[in-house]
C-alpha positions in Angstrom: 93.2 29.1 44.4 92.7 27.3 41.0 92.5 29.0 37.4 88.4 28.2 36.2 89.5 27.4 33.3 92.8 25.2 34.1 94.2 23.1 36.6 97.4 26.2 37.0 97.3 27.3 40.6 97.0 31.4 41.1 98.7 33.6 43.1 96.3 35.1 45.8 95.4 38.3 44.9 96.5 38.1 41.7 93.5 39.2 40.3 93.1 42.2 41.8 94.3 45.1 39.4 94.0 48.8 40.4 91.2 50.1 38.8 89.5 47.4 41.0 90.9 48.7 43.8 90.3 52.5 43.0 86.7 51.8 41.6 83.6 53.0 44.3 81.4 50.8 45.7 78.8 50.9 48.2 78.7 49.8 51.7 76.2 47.1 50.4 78.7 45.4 48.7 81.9 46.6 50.5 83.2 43.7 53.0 85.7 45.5 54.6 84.3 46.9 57.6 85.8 50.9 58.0 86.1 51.5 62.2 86.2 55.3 63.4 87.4 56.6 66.4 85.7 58.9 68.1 87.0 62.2 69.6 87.1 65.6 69.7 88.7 66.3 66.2 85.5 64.3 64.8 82.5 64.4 67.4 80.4 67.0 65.6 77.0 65.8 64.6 78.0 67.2 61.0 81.2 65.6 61.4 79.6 62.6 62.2 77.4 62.7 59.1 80.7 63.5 57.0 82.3 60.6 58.7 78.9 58.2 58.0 78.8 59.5 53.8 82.5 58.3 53.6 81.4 54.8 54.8 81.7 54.6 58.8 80.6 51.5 60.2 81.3 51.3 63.7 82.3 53.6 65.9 84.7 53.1 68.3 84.8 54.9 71.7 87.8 55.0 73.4 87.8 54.2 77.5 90.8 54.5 77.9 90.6 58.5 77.9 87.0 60.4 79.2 84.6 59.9 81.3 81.1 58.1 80.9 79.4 61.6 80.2 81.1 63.2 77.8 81.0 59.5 75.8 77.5 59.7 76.5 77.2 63.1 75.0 79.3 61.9 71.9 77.1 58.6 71.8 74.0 61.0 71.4 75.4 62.7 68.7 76.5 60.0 66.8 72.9 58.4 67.3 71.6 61.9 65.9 73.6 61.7 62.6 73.1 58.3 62.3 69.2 58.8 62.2 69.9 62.3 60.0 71.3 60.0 57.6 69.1 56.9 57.6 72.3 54.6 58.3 73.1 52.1 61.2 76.2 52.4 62.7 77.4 50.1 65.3 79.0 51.1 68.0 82.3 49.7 69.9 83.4 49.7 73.4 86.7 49.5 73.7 87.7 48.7 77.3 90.8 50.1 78.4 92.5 47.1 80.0 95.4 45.8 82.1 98.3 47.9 81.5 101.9 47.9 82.6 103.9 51.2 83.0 106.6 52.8 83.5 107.1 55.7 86.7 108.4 58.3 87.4 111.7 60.1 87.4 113.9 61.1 89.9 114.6 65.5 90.3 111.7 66.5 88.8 112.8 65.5 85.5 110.2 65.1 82.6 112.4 62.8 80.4 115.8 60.4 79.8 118.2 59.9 77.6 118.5 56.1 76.9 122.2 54.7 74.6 122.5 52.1 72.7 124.2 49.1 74.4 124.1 50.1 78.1 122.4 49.1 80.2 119.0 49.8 82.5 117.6 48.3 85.6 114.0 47.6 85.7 112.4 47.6 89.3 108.9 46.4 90.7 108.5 49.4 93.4 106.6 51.7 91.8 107.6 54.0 94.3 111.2 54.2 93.0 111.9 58.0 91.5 113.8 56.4 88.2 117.2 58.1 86.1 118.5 56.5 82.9 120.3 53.7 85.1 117.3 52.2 87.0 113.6 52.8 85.9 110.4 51.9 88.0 107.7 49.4 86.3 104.6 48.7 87.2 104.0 45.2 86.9 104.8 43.2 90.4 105.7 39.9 89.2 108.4 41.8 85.9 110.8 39.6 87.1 109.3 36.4 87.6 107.3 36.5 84.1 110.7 37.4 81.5 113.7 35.4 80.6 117.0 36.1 79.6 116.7 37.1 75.9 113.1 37.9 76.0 112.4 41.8 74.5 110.6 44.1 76.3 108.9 47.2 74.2 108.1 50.3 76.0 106.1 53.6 74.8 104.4 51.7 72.0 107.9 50.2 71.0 109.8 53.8 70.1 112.6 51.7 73.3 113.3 48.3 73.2 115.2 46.4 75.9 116.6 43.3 76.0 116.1 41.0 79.2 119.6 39.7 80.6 119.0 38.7 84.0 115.8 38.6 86.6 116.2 39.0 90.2 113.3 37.3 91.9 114.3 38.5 95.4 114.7 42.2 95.0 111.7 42.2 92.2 114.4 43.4 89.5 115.4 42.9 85.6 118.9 43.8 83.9 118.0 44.5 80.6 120.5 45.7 77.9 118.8 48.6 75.7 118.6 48.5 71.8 118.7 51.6 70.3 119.2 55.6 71.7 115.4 57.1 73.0 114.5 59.8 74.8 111.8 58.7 77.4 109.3 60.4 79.0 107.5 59.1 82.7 104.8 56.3 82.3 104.7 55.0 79.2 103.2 51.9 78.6 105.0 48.5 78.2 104.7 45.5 76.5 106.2 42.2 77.2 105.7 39.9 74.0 105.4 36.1 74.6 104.8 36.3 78.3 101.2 35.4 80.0 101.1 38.7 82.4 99.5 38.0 85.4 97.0 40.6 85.4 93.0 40.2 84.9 91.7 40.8 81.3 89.2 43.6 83.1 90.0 45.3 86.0 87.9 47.1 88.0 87.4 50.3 85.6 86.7 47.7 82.9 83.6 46.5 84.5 82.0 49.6 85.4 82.5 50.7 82.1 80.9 48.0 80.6 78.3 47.4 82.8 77.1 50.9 83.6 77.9 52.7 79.9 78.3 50.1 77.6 75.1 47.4 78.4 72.9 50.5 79.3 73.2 52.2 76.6 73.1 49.3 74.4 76.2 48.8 72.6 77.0 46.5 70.1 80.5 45.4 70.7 82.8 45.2 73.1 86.8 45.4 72.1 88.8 43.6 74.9 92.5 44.8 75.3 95.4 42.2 76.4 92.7 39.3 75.9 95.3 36.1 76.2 93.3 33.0 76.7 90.0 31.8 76.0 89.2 31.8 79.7 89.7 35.4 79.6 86.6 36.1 76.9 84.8 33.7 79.1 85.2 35.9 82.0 84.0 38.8 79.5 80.7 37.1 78.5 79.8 36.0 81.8 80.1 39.8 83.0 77.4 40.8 80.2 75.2 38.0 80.6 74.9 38.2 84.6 74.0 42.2 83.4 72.0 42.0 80.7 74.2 42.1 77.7 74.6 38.6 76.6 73.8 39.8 73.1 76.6 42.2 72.8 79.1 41.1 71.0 83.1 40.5 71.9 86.2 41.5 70.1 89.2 40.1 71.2 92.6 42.4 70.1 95.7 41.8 69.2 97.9 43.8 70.9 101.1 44.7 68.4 
């Protein structure tokens, strides 16, 4: 950015003080967008109409948790404040997704204790009851997608492990864990870097687009784990061949 009245380059954002930052403004001339989730804390029509005063713009609904009526019941509430107020608020679809997991634990136990430089074997039979030594994951091809030295976060990176050596054969990865955790059974994981070989939507994905989202006409859809462009592709050929080519997609980054 260059100074109007010299050639001195400015610092971005150096010209934003905090009275601007603290002064109101109206969603007329506000261009940050302000995304709500939805749920039962907030789902209230007057809720809703609190939620739309402060500035709400879209609101999201989360499918990873629910089922298509009780989002429809929350859809017809928001659609009834909404109107109450006179305001438009757009409404978001956020697909659950692909996910990888962790299983389940051996002796009925409902956690593990996790140290510090030991280490933990990750296994691709989802059937194996796990202990803090070997730990079941979800994901078929774990050990033909990491590397050596490649991190692996797991329950929204509260563990992080270390890869150290992939057994193609037996499906299994030696990972060396980075700091203490107490884990509970399936929690999600994360593999940063790698391409997982998993569709963008699975089977869920498409019936909750196609039979809540286009019929009851959404504006966006949010697509979780979206890693090429082949991937949105797939999403807007799923709308068009159902009569929602003119919803919109979002494509997340996953962190």
């Amino acid at each position: 950015m260059i100074s109007n009245t010299s050639g001195i380059p400015l610092l971005a954002g150096e010209n934003i003080t905090l009275n601007a930052v603290k002064r109101s403004n109206t969603q007329a001339n506000r261009r940050t967008k302000i995304f709500c989730t939805l749920g039962p804390a907030c789902w209230e029509v007057p809720q809703l109409e609190t939620l739309i005063e402060a500035g709400m713009n879209v609101a999201r609904f989360n499918f990873s948790h629910g089922d298509h009526a009780g989002h429809k019941a929350c859809l017809d509430r928001l659609r009834q404040a909404a109107d109450n107020m006179n305001q438009n608020v757009a409404v978001l679809l956020d697909t659950k997704g692909p996910e990888i997991r962790t299983g389940f634990f051996a002796g009925g136990a409902k956690s593990i204790t996790l140290v510090k430089g030991e280490q933990i074997t990750l296994t691709s039979d989802y059937d194996f009851k796990g202990d803090s030594k070997k730990l079941a994951c979800s994901y078929k091809k774990l050990a033909q997608s990491v590397k050596p030295g490649q991190s692996i976060l797991v329950a929204d990176g509260s563990l992080v492990l270390t890869v150290v050596s992939c057994d193609e054969s037996t499906g299994e990865v030696v990972t060396n864990i980075e700091n203490n955790c107490s884990l509970g059974e399936r929690k999600n994981m994360n593999l940063p870097g790698v391409v997982v070989d998993l569709p963008v939507l699975m089977e869920k994905d498409v019936d909750d687009i196609v039979n809540w989202g286009i019929k009851h006409d959404v504006d966006f859809i949010a697509a979780s784990f979206v890693q090429k462009a082949s991937d949105v592709n797939h999403i807007r050929k799923i709308l068009a061949e159902n009569g929602g080519g003119g919803i919109k997609k979002n494509s997340k980054i996953e962190n």
